[in-house]
C-alpha positions in Angstrom: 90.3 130.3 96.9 93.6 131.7 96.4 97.0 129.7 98.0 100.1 131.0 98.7 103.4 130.1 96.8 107.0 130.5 97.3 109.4 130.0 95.0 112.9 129.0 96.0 115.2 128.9 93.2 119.3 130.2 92.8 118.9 130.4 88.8 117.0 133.5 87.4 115.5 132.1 84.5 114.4 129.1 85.8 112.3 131.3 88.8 110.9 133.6 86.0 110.0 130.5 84.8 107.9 129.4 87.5 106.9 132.6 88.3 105.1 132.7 84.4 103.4 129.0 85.3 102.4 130.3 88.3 100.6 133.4 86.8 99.0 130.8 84.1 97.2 129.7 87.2 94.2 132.4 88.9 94.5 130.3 92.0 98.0 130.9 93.1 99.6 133.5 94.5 103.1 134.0 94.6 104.0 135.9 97.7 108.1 135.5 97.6 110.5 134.3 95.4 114.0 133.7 97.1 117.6 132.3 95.6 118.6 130.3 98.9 116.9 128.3 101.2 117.6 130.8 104.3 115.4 133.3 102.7 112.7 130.5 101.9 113.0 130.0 105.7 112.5 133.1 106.6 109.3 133.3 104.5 108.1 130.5 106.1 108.3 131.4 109.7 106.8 134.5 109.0 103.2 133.6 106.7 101.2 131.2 105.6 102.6 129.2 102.9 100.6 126.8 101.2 102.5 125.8 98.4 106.2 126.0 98.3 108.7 125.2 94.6 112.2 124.0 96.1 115.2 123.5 93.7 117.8 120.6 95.1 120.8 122.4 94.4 121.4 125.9 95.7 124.1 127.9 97.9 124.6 127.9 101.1 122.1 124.7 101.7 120.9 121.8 99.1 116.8 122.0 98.9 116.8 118.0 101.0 119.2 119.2 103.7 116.4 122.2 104.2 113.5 119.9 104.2 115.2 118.2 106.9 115.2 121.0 109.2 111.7 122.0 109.0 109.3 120.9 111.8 106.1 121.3 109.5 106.5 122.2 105.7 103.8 123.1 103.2 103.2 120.9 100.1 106.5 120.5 98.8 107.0 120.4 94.6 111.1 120.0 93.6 112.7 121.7 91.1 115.7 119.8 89.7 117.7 118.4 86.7 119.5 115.3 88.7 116.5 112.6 88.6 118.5 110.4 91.1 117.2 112.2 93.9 113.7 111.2 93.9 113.8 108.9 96.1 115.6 110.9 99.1 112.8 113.3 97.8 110.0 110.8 98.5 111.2 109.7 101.8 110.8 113.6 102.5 106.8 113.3 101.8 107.0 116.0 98.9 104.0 116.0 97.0 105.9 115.7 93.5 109.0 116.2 91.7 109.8 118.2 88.3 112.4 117.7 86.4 113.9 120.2 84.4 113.2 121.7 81.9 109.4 120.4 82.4 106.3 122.2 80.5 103.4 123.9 81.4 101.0 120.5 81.6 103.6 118.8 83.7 103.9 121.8 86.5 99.7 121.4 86.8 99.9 117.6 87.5 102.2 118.7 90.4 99.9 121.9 91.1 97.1 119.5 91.0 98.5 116.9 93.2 99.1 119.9 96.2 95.8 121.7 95.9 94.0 118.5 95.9 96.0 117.4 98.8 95.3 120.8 101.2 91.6 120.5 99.9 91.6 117.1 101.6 93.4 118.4 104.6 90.5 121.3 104.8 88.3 119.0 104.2 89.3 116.4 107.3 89.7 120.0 109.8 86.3 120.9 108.6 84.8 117.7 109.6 86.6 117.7 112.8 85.3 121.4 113.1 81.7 120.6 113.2 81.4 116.9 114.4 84.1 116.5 117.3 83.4 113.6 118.4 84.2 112.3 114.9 86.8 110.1 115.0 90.0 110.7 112.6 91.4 108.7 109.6 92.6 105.7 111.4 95.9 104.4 110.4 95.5 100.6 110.6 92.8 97.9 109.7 92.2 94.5 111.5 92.2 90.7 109.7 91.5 87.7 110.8 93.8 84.5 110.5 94.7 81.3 112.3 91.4 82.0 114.6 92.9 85.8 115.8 92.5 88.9 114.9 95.7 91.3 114.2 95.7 94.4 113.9 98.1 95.8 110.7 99.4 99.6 110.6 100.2 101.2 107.5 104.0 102.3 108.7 104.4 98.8 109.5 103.3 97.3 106.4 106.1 96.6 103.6 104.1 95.2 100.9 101.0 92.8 100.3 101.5 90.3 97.6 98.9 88.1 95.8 98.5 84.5 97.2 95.3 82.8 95.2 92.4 83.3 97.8 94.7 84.8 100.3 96.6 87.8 100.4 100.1 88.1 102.3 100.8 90.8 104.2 104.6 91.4 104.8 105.5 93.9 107.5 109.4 93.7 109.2 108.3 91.9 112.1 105.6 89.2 110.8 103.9 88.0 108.0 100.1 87.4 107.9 97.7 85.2 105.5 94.9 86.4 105.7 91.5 84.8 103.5 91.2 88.0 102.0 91.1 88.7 98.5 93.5 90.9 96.6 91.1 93.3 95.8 89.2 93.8 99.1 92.9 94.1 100.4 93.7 96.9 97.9 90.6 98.7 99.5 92.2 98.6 103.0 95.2 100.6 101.4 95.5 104.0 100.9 96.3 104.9 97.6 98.4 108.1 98.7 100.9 105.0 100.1 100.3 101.9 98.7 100.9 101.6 94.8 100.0 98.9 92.9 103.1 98.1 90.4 101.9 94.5 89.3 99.2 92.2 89.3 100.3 90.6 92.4 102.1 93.4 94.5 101.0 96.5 96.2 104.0 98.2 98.1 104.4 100.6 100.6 106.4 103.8 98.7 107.7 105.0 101.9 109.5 102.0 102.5 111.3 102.0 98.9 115.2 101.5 99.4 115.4 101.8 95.3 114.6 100.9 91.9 116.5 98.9 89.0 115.0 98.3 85.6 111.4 96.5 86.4 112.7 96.1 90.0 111.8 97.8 93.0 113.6 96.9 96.0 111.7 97.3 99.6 114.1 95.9 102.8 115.7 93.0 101.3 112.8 91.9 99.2 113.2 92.3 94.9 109.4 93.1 93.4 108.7 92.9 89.9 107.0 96.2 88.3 104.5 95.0 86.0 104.8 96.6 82.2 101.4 97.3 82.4 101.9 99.5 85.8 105.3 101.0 85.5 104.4 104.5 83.6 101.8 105.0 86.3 104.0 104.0 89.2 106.8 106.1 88.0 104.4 109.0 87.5 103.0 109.0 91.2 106.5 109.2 92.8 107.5 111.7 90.5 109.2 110.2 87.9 108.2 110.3 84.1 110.5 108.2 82.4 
């Protein structure tokens, strides 16, 4: 199966550059490169794009201020040489984040990450295809605490932190101690949102508002990244420091 790329990049080389990855790769097909983001829109509303290589800074509109007018996008990898927008980036759902000049090897771990993302999404509309009364991916899980039963959503959970036999869940409006144990919690979690960045703290990456040395900052709480987790946290948000 073949999916369809765009490349939308203002500097030459750096799109022939792409454009040579690309080829490296039987499974993608390049069907327009553009040097703004209004020709990358027009691509859009006019085929199927599966896969689409945004630079940040171009003419006429930054890659993020284009993101941001799009009512569905394709898998999203940026281009970029200014790492300090990954997390605007993130916040945008993109599926990873290059920065320049990256290798060959690097562009397939974001290749990777997209294909195995729309094979997941196939997968799901399959499924729904030929079982429809198959219910979808739910979006919450219960727990039990203090003799009820709460039910915890995923965009509502902020972090779940370590507590002996227990396992706190911290969401804006409440916090629940469950008897749960850390790693039966981590299970509840999916791993596409939840990352585990120490021993005692899974966090939702959605709700980062930034990072500082081994610090990662989510509302007004400060959570330690662990030594032994930080080159894999800062690889799955994009980042390889």
């Amino acid at each position: 199966m073949k999916y369809n790329c765009v490349i939308a990049e203002d500097e030459p080389i750096a799109r022939d550059i792409i454009q040579a990855y690309c080829n490296q790769l039987p499974y993608l097909e390049v069907v327009a490169t553009c040097a703004n983001a209004l020709e990358a829109k027009m691509v859009l509303q006019n085929q199927k794009v599966d896969i689409l290589f945004l630079d940040i800074n171009m003419p006429v509109m930054d890659g993020i201020t284009f993101l941001k007018t799009l009512k569905t996008q394709p898998q999203v990898i940026l281009t970029t040489a200014y790492k300090e927008y990954a997390i605007d980036a993130f916040d945008l759902s993109v599926i990873d984040y290059l920065l320049k000049p990256f290798s060959l090897d690097r562009f397939m771990i974001a290749v990777d990450k997209a294909v195995e993302r729309l094979q997941s999404s196939a997968q799901q509309i399959s499924t729904s295809t030929m079982i429809p009364d198959e219910k979808t991916t739910e979006d919450f899980f219960f727990v039990k605490t203090d003799r009820k039963i709460f039910k915890i959503r995923f965009d509502e959970l902020l972090y779940a932190e370590a507590a002996g036999n227990f396992t706190k869940f911290v969401m804006q409006s409440q916090v629940l101690s469950p008897s749960m144990t850390f790693s039966n919690a981590e299970e509840h979690l999916p791993g596409h949102i939840f990352l585990r960045v120490h021993r005692s703290f899974i966090i939702n990456k959605t709700r980062i508002s930034h990072i500082e040395g081994n610090r990662v900052f989510i509302a007004d709480k400060e959570i330690p990244i662990g030594s032994n987790y930080k080159e894999a946290f800062l690889r799955e948000i994009g980042l390889d420091l």
